[in-house]
C-alpha positions as CSV (number, residue, x, y, z in Angstrom):
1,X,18.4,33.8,19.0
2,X,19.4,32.4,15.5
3,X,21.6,30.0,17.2
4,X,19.3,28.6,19.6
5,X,16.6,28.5,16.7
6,X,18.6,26.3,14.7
7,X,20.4,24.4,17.3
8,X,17.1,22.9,18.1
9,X,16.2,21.8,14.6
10,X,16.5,18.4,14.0
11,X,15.8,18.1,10.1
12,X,16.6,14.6,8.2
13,X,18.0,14.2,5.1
14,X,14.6,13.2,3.5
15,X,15.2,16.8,1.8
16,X,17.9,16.0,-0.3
17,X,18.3,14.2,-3.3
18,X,17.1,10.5,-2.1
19,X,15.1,8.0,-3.7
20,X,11.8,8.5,-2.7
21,X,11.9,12.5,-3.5
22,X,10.7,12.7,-7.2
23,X,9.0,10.2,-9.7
24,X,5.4,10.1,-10.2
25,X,6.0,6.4,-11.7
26,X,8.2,5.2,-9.3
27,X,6.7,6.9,-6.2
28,X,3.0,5.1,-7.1
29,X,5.0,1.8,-7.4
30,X,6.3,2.1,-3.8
31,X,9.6,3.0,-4.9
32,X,10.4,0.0,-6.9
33,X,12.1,1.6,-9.8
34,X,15.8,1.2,-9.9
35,X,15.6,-1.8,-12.6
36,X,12.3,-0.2,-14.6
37,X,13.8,3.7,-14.9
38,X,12.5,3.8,-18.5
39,X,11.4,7.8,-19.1
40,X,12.8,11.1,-18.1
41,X,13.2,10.5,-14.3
42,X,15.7,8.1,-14.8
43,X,18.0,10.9,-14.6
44,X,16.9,11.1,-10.9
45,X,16.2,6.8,-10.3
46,X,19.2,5.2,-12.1
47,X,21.1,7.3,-15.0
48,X,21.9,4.4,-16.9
49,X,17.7,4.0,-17.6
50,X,17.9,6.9,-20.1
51,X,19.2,4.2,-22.8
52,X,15.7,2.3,-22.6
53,X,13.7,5.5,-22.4
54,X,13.8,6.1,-26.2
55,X,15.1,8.7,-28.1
56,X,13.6,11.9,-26.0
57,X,11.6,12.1,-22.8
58,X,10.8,14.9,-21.0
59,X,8.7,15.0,-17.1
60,X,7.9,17.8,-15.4
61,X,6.5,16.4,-11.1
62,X,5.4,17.8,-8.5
63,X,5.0,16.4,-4.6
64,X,3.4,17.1,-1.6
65,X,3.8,15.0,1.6
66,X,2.9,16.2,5.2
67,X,3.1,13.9,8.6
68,X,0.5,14.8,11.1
69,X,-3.0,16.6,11.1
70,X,-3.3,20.3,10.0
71,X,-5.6,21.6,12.8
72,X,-3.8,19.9,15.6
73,X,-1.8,22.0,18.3
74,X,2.2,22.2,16.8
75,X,4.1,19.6,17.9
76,X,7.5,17.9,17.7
77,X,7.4,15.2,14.7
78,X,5.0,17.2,12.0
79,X,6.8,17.2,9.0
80,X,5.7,19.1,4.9
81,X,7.9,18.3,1.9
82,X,7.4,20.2,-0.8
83,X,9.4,19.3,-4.0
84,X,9.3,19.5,-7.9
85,X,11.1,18.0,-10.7
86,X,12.0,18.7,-14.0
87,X,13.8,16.2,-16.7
88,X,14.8,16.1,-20.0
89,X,16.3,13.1,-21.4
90,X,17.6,12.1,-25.0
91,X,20.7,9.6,-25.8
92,X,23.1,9.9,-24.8
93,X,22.5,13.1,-22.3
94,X,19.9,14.3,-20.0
95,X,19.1,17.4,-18.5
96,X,16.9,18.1,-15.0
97,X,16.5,20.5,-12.3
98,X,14.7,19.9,-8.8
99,X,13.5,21.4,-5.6
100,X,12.9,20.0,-2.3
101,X,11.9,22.2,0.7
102,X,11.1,20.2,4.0
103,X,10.0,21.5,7.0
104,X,9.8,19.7,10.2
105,X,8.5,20.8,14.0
106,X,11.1,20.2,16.9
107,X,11.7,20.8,20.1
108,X,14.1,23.5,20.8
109,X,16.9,23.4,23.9
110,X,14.9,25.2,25.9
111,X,11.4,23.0,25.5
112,X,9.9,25.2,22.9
113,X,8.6,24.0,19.2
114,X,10.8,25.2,16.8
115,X,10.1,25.1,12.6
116,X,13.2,24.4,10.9
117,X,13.3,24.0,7.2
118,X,15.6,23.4,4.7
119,X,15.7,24.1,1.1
120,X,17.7,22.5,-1.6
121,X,17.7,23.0,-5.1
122,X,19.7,20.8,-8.0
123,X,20.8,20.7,-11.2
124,X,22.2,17.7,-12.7
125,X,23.9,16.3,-16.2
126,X,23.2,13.3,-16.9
127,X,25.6,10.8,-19.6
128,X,25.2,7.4,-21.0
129,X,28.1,5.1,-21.7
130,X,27.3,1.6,-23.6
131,X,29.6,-1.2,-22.1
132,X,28.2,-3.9,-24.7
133,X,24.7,-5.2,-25.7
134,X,22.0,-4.3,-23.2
135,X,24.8,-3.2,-20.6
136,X,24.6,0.5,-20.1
137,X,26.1,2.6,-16.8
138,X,25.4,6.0,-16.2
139,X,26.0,9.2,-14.3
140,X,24.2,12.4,-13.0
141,X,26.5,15.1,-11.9
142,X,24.9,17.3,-9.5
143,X,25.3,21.0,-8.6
144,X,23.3,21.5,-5.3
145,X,22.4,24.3,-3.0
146,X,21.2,23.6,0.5
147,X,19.5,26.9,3.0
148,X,18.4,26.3,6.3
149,X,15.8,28.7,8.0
150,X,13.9,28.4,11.8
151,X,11.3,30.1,13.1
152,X,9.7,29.3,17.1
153,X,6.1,28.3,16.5
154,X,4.9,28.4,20.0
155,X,0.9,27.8,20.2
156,X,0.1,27.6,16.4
157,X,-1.5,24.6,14.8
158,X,0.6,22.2,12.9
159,X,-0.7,23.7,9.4
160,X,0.2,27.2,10.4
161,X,3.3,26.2,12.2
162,X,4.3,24.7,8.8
163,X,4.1,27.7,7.1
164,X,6.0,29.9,9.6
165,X,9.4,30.1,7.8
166,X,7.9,30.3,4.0
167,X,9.0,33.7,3.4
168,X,12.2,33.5,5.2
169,X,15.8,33.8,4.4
170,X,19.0,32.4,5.2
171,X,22.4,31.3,4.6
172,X,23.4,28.8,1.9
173,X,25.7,26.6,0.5
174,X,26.6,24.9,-2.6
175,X,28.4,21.8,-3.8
176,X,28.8,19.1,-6.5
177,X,27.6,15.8,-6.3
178,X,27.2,12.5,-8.9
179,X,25.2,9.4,-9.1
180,X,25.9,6.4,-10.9
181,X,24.0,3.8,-12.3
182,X,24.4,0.6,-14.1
183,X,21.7,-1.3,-16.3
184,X,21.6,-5.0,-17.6
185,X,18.6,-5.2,-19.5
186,X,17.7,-8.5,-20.8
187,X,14.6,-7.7,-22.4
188,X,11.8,-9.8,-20.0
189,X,14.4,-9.1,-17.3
190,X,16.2,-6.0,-16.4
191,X,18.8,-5.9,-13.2
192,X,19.8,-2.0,-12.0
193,X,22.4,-0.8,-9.5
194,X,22.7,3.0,-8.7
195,X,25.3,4.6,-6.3
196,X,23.7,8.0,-4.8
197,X,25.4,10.9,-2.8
198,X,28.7,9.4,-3.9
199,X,29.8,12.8,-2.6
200,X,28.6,12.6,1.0
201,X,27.6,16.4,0.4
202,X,27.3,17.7,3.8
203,X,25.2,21.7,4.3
204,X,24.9,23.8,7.5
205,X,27.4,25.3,9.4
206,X,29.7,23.7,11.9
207,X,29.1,26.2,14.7
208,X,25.2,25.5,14.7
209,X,24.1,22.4,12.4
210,X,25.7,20.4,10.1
211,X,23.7,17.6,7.9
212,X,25.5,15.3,6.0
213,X,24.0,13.3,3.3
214,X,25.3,9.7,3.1
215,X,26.1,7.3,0.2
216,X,23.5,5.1,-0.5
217,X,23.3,1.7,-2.8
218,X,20.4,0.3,-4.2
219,X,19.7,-2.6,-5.8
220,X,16.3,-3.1,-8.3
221,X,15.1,-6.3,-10.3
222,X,12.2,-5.6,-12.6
223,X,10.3,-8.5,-14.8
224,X,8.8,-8.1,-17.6
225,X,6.8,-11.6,-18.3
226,X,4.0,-9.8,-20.5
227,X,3.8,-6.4,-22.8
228,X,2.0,-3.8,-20.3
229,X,2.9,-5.4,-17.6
230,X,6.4,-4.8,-15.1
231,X,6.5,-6.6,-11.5
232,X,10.0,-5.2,-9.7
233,X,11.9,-5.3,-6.6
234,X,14.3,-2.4,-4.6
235,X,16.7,-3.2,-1.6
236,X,19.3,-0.9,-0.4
237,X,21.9,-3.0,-0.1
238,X,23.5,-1.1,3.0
239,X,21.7,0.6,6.6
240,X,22.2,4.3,5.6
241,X,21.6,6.5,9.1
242,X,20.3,9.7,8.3
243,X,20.8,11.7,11.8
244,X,20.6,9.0,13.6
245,X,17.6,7.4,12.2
246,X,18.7,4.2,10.4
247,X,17.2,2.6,7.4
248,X,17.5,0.3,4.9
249,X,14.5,0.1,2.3
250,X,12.8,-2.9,0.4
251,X,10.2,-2.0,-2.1
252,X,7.8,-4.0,-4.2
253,X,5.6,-2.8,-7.0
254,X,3.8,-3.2,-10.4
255,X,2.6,-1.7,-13.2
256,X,-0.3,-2.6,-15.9
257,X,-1.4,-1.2,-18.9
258,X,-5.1,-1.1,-19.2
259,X,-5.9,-0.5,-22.5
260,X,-4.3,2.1,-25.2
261,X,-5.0,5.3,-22.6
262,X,-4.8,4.0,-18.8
263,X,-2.0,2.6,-16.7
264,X,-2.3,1.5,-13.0
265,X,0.3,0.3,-10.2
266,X,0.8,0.2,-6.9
267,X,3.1,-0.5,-4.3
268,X,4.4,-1.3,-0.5
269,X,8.0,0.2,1.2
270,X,9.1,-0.7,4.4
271,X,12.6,-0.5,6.4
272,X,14.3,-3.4,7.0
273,X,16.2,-1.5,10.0
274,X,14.9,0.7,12.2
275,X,11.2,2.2,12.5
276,X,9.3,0.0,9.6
277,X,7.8,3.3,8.1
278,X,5.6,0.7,6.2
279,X,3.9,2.8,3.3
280,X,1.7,2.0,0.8
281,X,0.9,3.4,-2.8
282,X,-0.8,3.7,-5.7
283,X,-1.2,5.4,-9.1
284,X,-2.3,5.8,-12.2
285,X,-1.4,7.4,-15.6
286,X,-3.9,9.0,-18.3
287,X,-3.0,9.4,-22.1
288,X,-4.2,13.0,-23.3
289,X,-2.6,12.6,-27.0
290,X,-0.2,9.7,-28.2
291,X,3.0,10.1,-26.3
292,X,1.8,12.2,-23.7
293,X,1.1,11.0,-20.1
294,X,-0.8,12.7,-17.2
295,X,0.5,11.2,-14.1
296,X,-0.3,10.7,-10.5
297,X,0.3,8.8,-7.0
298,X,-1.5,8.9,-3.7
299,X,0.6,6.9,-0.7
300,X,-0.1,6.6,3.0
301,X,1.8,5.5,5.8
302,X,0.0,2.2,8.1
303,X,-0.7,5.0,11.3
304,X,-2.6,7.4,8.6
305,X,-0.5,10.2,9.7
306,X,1.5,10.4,6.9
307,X,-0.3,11.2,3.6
308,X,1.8,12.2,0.5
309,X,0.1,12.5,-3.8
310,X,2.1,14.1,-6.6
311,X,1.1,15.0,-10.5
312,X,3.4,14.8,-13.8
313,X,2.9,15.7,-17.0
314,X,5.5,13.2,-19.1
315,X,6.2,12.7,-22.4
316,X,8.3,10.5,-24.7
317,X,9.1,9.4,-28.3
């Protein structure tokens, strides 16, 4: 039964450690942070950030996203991620751990819905190496540990069928990963690169499911024309296909300061390739105390079926 369980799950790789899976920031700016990456979750964004993020940073996210409506009948395409994120970043090294769990409804072999989820949990190093004035590259070495777990869900609502597999177990794997990123900051103009999954870390087992994780490059420009305020751009500079599901993201976003104690951006993403998956975003940021930032985003896709928000506590010197 295991087998045909998991032979019918169809998870993507939205689960591991892509882009758009941690960053209160960078998630309310539609994802436009490869160039800005200036606090803790650089580590996560592009490694090479930590250099502009001062001399300590720490964030501490968490995210909730689910595609399609809790009390409908369980059906193929629903989709919960759950994830968190930790970061501590100082020069020249930063520290962070994150989780991910997504669970997704599918149709098994045999016509039923089946809930599949996967789990992954990371730990990653970050280091800083100067190249000259303003020209920084970086890396995040990765442990991480993937688990996948099905359940059927026949006749239960999409919320309930969501929850089917929480308190499941099953087998896992673990592997080593690194990003890298490279930083060209010109003070009103910064320019960011970052090479993710350089690994291609692939989980699952052969006989029943196998997901690989594929490299991905992307591209950011952020301007900086005023104090307070940051406009910035994201383009993956290659079609990644995540199980068949191609994309290739653009994302535009800003950021003002309003004030000593308020900041506000917002943000569209789209896919250039592919479904569109056009998404749009906001969020804001609260100062409790000097140096300390309450975080938060809201985004939604264009059908409304996809709603996703997220809270960080972050702080920097």
């Amino acid at each position: 039964m295991a087998l045909i369980l998991l032979g019918g799950l169809s998870t993507t790789a939205e689960a591991q450690p892509t882009f758009e899976s941690a960053g209160e920031r960078a998630l309310g700016m539609g994802g436009a942070f490869v160039a800005v990456a200036d606090d803790a979750t650089a580590a996560h964004w592009n490694p090479s950030g930590l250099a502009t993020a001062g001399p300590a940073g720490m964030t501490i996210g968490w995210l909730r996203k689910q595609l399609g409506h809790s009390d409908d009948l369980a059906q193929p395409g629903a989709r919960r991620i759950r994830g968190s994120f930790t970061s501590l970043g100082t020069l020249p090294l930063g520290v962070s751990y994150g989780t991910v769990r997504l669970t997704e409804l599918n149709e098994g072999p045999d016509g039923t819905i089946v809930t599949g989820t996967l789990r992954t949990n990371q730990f990653g190093v970050t280091l800083l190496q100067s190249v000259t004035a303003g020209l920084v590259v970086g890396t995040t070495l990765r442990y991480v540990h993937g688990e996948v777990v099905a359940a059927l869900s026949e006749g239960a609502s999409v919320d309930d069928a969501l929850s089917l597999t929480d308190g499941l177990d099953g087998d896992g794997s673990g592997t080593f990963d690194f990003d890298v990123g490279v930083m060209a900051d010109m003070r009103r103009l910064r320019v960011g690169v970052t090479l993710k999954n350089l690994q291609s870390p692939t989980f699952g087992d052969v006989a029943v499911r196998q997901i690989t994780i594929p490299r991905q490059t992307r591209l950011g420009v952020a301007l900086l024309p005023t104090d307070g305020l940051t406009l910035a751009v994201d383009l993956d500079l290659e079609t990644v296909d995540l199980l068949d599901d191609p994309h290739r993201m653009i994302a535009i976003g800003g950021e003002v300061q309003l004030g000593q104690h308020l900041l506000a951006r917002s943000g569209v993403r789209w896919s250039v390739e592919g479904a569109s998956r056009f998404v749009a975003a906001a969020g804001m940021s609260v100062a409790i105390r000097r140096g300390l930032w309450l975080d938060g985003h809201y985004t939604q896709d264009r059908d409304g079926e996809g709603r996703e928000f997220g809270v960080a506590m972050r702080a920097g010197l």
